[in-house]
C-alpha positions, 0 to 999 in steps of 0.5 A: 071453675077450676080443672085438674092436670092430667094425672099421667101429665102431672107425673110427667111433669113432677118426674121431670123435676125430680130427675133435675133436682133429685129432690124428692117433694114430701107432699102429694100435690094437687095441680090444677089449671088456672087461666093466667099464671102461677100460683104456689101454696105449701105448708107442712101438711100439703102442697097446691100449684095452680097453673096456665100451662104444662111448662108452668106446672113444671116451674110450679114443681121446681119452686116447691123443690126450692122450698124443699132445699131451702127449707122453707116450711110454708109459703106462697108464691104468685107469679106471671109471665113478664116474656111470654116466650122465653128460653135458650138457643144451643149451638149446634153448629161450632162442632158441638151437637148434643145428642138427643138424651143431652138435648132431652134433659137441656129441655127438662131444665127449661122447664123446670124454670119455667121456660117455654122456647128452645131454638137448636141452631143448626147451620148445616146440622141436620138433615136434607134429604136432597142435599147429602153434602149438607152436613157430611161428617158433621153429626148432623140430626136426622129427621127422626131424631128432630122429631124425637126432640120436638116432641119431647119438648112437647110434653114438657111445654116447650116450643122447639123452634129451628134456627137455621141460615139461608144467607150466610154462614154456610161456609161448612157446606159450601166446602164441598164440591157438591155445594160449590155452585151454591156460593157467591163467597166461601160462606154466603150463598149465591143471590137471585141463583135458582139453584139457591132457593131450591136449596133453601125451599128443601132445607126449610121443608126439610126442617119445618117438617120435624116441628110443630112451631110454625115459627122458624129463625131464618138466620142472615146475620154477619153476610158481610161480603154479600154480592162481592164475590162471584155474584160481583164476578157475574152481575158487577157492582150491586146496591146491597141493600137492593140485594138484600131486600130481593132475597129476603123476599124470595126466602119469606115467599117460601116461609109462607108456601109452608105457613111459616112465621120467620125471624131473622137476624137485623143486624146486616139493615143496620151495618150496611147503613154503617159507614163503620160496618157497625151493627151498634153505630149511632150513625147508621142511617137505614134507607126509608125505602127499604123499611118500609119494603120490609116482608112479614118477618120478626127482627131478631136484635142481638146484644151480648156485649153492653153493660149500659141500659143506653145502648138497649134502649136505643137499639130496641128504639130504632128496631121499633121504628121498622115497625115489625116484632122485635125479639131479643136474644142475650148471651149466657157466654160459652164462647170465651174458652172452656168455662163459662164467662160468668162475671160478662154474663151477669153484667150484661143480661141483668141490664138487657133484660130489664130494657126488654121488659120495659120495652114489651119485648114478648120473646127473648132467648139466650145464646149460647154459642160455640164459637171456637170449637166448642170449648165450653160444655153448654151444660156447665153454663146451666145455673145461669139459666135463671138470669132469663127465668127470673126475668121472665117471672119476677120482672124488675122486682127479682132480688138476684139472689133469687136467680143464684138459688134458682141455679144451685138448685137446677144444677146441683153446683154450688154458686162458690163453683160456679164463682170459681169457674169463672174465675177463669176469666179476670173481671166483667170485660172480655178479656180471655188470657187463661184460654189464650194460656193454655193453647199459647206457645211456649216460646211464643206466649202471646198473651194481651192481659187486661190492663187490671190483670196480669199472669200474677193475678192469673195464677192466684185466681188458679190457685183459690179456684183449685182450693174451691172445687176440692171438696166437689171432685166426685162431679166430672165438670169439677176434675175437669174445671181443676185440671184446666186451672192446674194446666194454668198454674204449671204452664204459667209459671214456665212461661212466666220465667222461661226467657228471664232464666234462659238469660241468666243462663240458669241451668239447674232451672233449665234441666229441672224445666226439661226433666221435670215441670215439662213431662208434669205439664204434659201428663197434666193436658193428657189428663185434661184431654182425657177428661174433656173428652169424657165431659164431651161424649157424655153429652155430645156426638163424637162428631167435631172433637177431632178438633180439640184432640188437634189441638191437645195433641199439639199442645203436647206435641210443641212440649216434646218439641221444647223439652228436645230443643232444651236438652239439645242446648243443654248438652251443646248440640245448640248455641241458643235457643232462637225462639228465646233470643228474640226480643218480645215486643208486645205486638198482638194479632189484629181483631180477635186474639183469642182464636186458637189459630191465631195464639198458637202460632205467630204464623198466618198461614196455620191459624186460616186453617182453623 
């Protein structure tokens, strides 16, 4: 026996995807509940969905908008769930926090693919009442405002599950006097303190209180120097593993006083069995006894960087062998620096994600993570959504192309554009030389390129990116996409030549380079920083974009700077150029160049700062 939606569920829903799309369906719809699901018919007189959930209507809406755009005149598709949970998790916590009409239309996307998990990770950014200093200027959401989200969510099918961290990561509260006490380093907290699990029992009430999921996503990833600071000061040497294993149990004693189903990170069982400090070390030998001391807690395995099926297996493997539940989070990559890296994205997830459905996995995410400051709006990562989506409900037997319509339909962007901006970035690998050009020195252009690429390559790539995005100017992430390859292009080809010509004692370049290409480069950030802030506020709290204005106005800053020291040579106030003098040598800051810190300046001591 079959049974109707509700019909004010089912205008919700069909809005909903109206309001993505801005495809309005020529049909009246009937929409009825099915036990296991998706079933789509449509031909030119009527349309019919079938589904098991709200969040299945939703998606059942938006592949019938598909045919619409696409247009098909019949059809009829059956579908079910491959992940029984699968979403997306926003960072929330790198400066960028959406706001809650941001959050809310994120979450109509999801839905309209068919995705039914949000996780919002929040590192200080949100409200406990009892810690005022837990998220001070930081735009952290209120109690109401998590419920506002939770319930929206709802509405839509979608489980809100809170990412929050009890071990590490904390170093954005830990600053604060207030908090000071709490802290073994500057970014973990204070082991076997009670002090430590009050705090940690407020921020769990606190949060847990504002969502209907009993699930919670604990954290406890990257606490490398876990017990070495002034928990080493006071206690001496400690096994870490020991370490480790008391306080996850003292937070899971917490999760169950409220009834909770916690998730964390796995990654410190395995980099403490490392001799590397490796979370992917083949060689990583994981104590018996502290497997099978394991509380009740999922391990969340996390992988953004493999392209060999190999590595999943393997780490899937040996996270099945600690006998918990394995949840996977992937990467739609928004941490490269200002786009979205498409070609890494793609090569990475369309690999993972088939390992995980071999392996049963029943709750899988994507991250989408702001590390660096934000760079990326997470809504122009939207149209690779679908990578998850199409996984989810069409398994191994998916035809890519499916998952790029999918995109162009969720977004409105073109997958040309999409193509263009990541453009942005060389090939698959990750490899980030346009962020590192345009936050680079312009006399200290340090810029490791990928062995297949080279500032040449760079500047063509800006060029047929530009020439792609003309026709879509009218959408604000097209001037912005534009202007930032146009800020390559000019800063480019100065850098490219600046000391070559300096040499030559070119001074016709030099004097067309101080009265002209620099006042041009520094109208074109000003425009860059203008749009970008535009792109920013319509979708985030103000709340964290002092830190890119920082940068902007440094950037333009170090131009004025340039353009004084050249007309000081110029004029013979200056026997050189210091800077042009010395002998580039190709030597590149160690671990990870592409911070801004740590491009901006060859000076440590500026990018600890940032």
């Amino acid at each position: 026996m079959t049974m109707n939606f509700d019909q004010k569920q089912t205008a919700l829903v069909r809005d909903c995807v109206q309001d993505v799309t801005g495809i309005t369906l020529p049909w009246e719809v009937t929409a009825v509940k099915t036990d296991e699901g998706l079933h789509v018919a449509f031909d030119q007189q009527s349309a019919q969905i079938a589904a098991d959930s709200v969040n299945s209507l939703a998606r059942g809406f938006f592949l019938l908008s598909r045919a619409v755009r696409e247009g098909r005149q019949a059809g009829e598709i059956r579908q079910t769930r491959h992940f029984p949970s699968c979403g997306a998790m926003v960072d929330a916590s790198r400066n960028a926090v959406m706001k809650v009409d941001a959050v809310k239309g994120y979450i109509r996307r999801l839905a309209c693919l068919g995705m039914n998990l949000l996780m919002l990770y929040t590192e200080d950014t949100f409200e406990v009442p009892e810690y005022p200093a837990f998220g001070y200027l930081r735009g952290a959401y209120s109690m109401a405002e998590l419920r506002e989200i939770d319930d929206y969510a709802a509405s839509l099918g979608v489980e809100l599950v809170p990412c929050i961290q009890t071990l590490a990561h904390l170093a954005q509260f830990l600053q604060w006097d207030a908090a000071a006490h709490l802290g073994d380093t500057q970014d973990i907290l204070m082991i076997d303190e009670p002090e430590t699990y009050a705090f940690i029992e407020a921020e769990i009430r606190a949060i847990s209180s504002c969502v209907r999921s009993r699930r919670i996503h604990i954290g406890m990833d990257e606490a490398f120097g876990v017990g070495l600071g002034r928990y080493y000061a006071k206690h001496g040497p400690q096994d870490r593993y020991e370490l480790l294993s008391r306080h996850l149990s003292q937070v899971i004693a917490i999760c169950d006083k409220y009834a909770l189903k916690p998730i964390m990170w796995s990654d410190m069982f395995f980099t403490l069995g490392s001799k590397t400090g490796q979370y992917f070390d083949k060689e990583a030998v994981i104590p018996r006894h502290v497997i099978d001391s394991l509380p009740d807690v999922a391990l969340c395995y996390w992988d953004y960087y493999h392209m060999d099926a190999d590595v999943y297996e393997y780490m899937l493997t040996r996270h099945e062998q600690m006998g918990k539940e394995t949840v996977f989070a992937g990467g739609v990559w928004t941490w490269s620096g200002f786009l979205p890296q498409v070609k890494h994205t793609e090569a990475t997830m369309s690999v993972a994600l088939k390992v995980c459905a071999r392996h049963q996995v029943d709750t899988v995410f994507a991250t989408m993570w702001g590390d660096d400051g934000a760079e990326t709006n997470v809504m122009l990562a939207a149209s690779l959504l679908p990578l998850f989506s199409e996984a989810c409900w069409q398994g191994d037997s998916c035809d890519p192309s499916e998952a790029v319509l999918a995109g162009e339909c969720l977004t409105g962007i073109p997958r040309p554009v999409l193509d263009a901006w990541g453009d942005f970035y060389p090939n698959a690998d990750d490899s980030r030389p346009g962020k590192l050009l345009i936050w680079c020195d312009p006399l200290f252009p340090m810029i490791p390129f990928h062995p297949d690429d080279s500032m040449d390559k760079l500047l063509a790539r800006s060029r047929a990116a530009i020439q792609t995005m003309q026709p879509y100017q009218h959408l604000l992430e097209c001037r912005y996409a534009s202007l930032l390859f146009q800020v390559c292009i000019h800063k480019g080809e100065m850098i490219h030549e600046l000391r070559d010509r300096y040499l030559a004692g070119d001074r016709d370049w030099l004097t067309a380079l101080a009265e002209e290409r620099i006042p041009a480069l520094r109208s074109l950030y000003q425009q860059l920083e203008q749009t970008h802030r535009e792109l920013w506020e319509r979708d985030n709290k103000r709340f964290g974009w002092e830190v890119l204005c920082l940068r902007y106005g440094g950037a333009v800053g170090r131009l004025s700077d340039v353009q004084c020291q050249l007309r000081r040579y110029l004029a013979g106030e200056l026997d050189c150029i210091e800077e042009l003098e010395a002998e580039p040598m190709g030597f590149f800051k160690a671990s990870n160049p592409a911070i801004y810190g740590k491009l901006a300046t060859p000076a440590r001591d500026y990018w600890q700062l940032f």
